[in-house]
N, C-alpha and C positions, 0 to 999 in steps of 0.2 A: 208518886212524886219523883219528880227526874233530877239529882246531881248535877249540878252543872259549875264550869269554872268560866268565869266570861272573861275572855281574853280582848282585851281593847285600847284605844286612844283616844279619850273624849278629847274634842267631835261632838259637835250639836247632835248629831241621829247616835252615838254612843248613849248620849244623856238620857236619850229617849231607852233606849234597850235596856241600862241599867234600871231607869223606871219600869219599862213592862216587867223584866226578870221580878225586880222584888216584890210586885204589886200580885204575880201570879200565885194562887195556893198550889200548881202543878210544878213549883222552880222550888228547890232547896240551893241555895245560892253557895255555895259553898268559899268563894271569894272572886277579886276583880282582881287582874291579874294585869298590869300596863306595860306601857309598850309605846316606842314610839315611832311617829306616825303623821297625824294631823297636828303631831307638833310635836316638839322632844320629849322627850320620856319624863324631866323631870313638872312640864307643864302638863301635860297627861295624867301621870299621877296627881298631882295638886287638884286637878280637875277633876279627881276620881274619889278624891275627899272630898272636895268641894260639893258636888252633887249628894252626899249620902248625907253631909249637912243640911244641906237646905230641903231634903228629904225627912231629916232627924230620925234616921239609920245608923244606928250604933252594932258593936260587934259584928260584921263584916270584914273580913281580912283584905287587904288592898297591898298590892305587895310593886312595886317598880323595879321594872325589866329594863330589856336589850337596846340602848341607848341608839343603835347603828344597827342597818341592815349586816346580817354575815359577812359579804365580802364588798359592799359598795359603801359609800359616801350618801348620809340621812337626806332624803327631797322629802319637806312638809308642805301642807297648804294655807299657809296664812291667808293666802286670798278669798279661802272659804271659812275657815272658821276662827282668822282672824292673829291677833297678837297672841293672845293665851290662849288660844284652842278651843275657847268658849265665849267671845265677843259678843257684844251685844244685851247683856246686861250683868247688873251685881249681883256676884252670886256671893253668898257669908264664906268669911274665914273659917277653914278648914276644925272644926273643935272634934271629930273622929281623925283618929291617928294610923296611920300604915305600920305593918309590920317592918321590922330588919329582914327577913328571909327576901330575897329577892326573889323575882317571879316563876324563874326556870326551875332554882331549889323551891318550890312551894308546890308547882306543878309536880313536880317528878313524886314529892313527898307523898302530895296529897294523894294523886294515885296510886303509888306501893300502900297505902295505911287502908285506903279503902275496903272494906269488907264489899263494895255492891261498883258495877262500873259506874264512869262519870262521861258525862256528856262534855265535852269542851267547843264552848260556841265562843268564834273566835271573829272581830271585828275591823281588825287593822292588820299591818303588816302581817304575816307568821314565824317571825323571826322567836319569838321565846317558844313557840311549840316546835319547830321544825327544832330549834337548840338543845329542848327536852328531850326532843325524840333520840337525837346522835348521842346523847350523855346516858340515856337510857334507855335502849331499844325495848327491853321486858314490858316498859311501859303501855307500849303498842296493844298488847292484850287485855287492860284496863281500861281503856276509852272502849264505849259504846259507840260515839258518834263524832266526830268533826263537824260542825253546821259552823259555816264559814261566809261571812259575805268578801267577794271577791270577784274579779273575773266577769267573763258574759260570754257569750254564743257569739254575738254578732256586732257589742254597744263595745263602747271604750269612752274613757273619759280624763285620761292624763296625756297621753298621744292615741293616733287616729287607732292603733290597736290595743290598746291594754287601759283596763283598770288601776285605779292605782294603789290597793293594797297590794296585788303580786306585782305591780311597776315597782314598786318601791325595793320588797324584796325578792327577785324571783325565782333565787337559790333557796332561800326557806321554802317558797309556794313547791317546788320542784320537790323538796325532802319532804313535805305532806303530802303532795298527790303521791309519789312514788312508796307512801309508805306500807300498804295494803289494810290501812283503817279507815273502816268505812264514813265514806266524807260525803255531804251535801253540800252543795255549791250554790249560796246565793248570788247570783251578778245579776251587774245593770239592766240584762233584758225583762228584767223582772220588778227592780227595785227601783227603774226609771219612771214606771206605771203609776208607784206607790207616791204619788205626791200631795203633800196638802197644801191646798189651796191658799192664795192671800184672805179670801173672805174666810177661812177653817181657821189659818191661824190671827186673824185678826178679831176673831170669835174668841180665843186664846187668851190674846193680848186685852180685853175690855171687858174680863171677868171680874166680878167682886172679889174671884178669891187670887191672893197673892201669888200660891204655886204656879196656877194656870196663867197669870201675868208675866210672872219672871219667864216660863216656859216658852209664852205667846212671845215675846221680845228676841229670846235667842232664837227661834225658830223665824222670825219677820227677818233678821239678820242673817243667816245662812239661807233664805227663800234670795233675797236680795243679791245673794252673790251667786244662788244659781241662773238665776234671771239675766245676772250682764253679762257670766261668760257660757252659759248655753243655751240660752232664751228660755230656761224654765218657766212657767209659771207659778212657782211656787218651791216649796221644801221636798225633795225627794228624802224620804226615811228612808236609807239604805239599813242600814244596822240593826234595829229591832225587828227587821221582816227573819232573822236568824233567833231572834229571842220566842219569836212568836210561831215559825213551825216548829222550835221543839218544845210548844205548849202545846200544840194542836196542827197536826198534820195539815188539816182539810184547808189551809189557807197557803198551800202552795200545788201544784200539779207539776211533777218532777217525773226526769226520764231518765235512763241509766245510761252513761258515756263514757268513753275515753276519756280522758284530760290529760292532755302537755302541756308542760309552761315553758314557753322558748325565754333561754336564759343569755342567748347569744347574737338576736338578730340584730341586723343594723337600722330598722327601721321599725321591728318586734317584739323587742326585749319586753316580758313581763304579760305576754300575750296566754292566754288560756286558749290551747290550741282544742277546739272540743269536736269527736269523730263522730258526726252525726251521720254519717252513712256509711261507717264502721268500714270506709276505707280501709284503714290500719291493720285490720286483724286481728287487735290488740282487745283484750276481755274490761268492760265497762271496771272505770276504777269511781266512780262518782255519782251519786244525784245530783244531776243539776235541774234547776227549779226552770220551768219555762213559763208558768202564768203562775197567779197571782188573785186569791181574793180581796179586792183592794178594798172592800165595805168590810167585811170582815176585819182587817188588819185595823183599820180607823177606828175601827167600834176599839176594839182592843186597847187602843191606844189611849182612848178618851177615856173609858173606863180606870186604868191604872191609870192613868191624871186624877180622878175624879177619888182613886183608896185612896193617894196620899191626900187630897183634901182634907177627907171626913177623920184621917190620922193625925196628921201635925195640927 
């Protein structure tokens, strides 16, 4: 069983990760860690009770982080996942409660107290890890793993070069690649592949059972808005393709790189600069994921839809 702290911003595909993590017997969840992002921190968090509710996941630690990138001004994407970060249907009033420890002291704690290393798979910005890491560098020796969705070889998706968890912050993305903890990098070239369909999630949305309804409605809603601003046909899950290689390797094919994250360009900023023909000279800091079992990942997915049915 793998330790893990999920680091996130629900985000419709967040919703979905924190469902694979708990639904997995290989995740010891050890808590959710927010962050903002796909919407401010204090809608993120709310949204990170909200989901463990309508799960009926109690004792899970949920603790709310880094309001603001390190040195920039917060850009969210209501356009995608709307006014509260979870549009598109009711989800129950929050009745599991967050801790007071904020996220960075929660991370830092939680790894100094651990007896065994902790996987930190992280979904949004990296503003509370890159934070943990500067207040704590001993830290660095306690993570086993970074699994990160972020970044891409070749795709972008907030301007023509960058993704937008390192767009957002690129000086935290900069203090994680540069930290020398080994990190796998999920991006776009991978997670753009991962998409369910309007007939997948309309299978979702016309279930007898109520999870996989409420589920099928926010996912029909973020399919929706990938669709007008980049002709998706459907939901790309970015987020949970991070929850699901550190269940199981076999559902990504990953090649060891360089990685920079230009924190300065004029047309760049927040760009995962990745040395595929080792140009650079520079020694591989990264797995980054280049394909993708996309039936595998689905199965996965439906399955952890289908624990919490047979549980709530």
């Amino acid at each position: 069983m793998k330790n893990i702290i999920l680091d996130c911003d629900p985000g419709h595909d967040d919703m979905v990760a924190i469902i694979l993590a708990l639904s997995s017997p290989e995740i010891n969840l050890l808590g959710i860690t927010t962050v903002a992002g796909n919407q401010t921190v204090d809608k993120t968090f709310n949204n990170a009770l909200k989901i463990l509710t309508l799960l009926g996941v109690k004792g899970i630690p949920v603790t709310r982080g880094s309001e603001k990138p390190i040195l920039r001004d917060l850009k969210t994407a209501p356009e995608f996942h709307g006014i509260s970060g979870l549009d598109g249907a009711e989800l129950p009033e929050p009745k599991t409660m967050g801790i007071q420890t904020n996220s960075i002291d929660f991370i830092v704690d939680t790894l100094q107290k651990s007896k065994d290393k902790i996987y930190i798979v992280a979904t949004g910005p990296l503003t509370n890890i890159a934070i943990s890491i500067l207040k704590a560098p001993e830290i660095k020796n306690r993570i086993e793993r970074i699994v990160l969705m972020g970044g891409a070889i070749h795709d972008s998706n907030i301007t023509p070069s960058a993704e937008f968890n390192i767009y957002v912050d690129p000086e935290a993305a900069k203090v994680v690649f540069d930290s020398g903890i080994p990190i796998t990098m999920v991006g776009l070239d991978v997670t753009n592949r991962c998409v369910f369909t309007f007939e997948e999630i309309k299978t979702l949305k016309n279930s007898k059972k109520s999870l996989s309804r409420i589920i099928g409605h926010l996912l029909w809603y973020f399919a929706q808005s990938n669709l007008k601003y980049y002709g998706i046909e459907g939901a790309p899950l970015h987020d949970p393709l991070t929850v699901a290689y550190t269940i199981n390797k076999d559902i990504l094919k990953v090649k060891e790189y360089h990685v920079d994250i230009e924190t300065r360009g004029e047309y760049t900023t927040g760009a995962t600069v990745v040395d595929i023909y080792g140009i650079s000279g520079k020694n591989p800091n990264a797995e980054v994921a280049v394909d993708a079992d996309v039936g595998m990942y689905k199965s996965m997915i439906f399955e952890a839809i289908k624990f919490f049915e047979k549980s709530i």
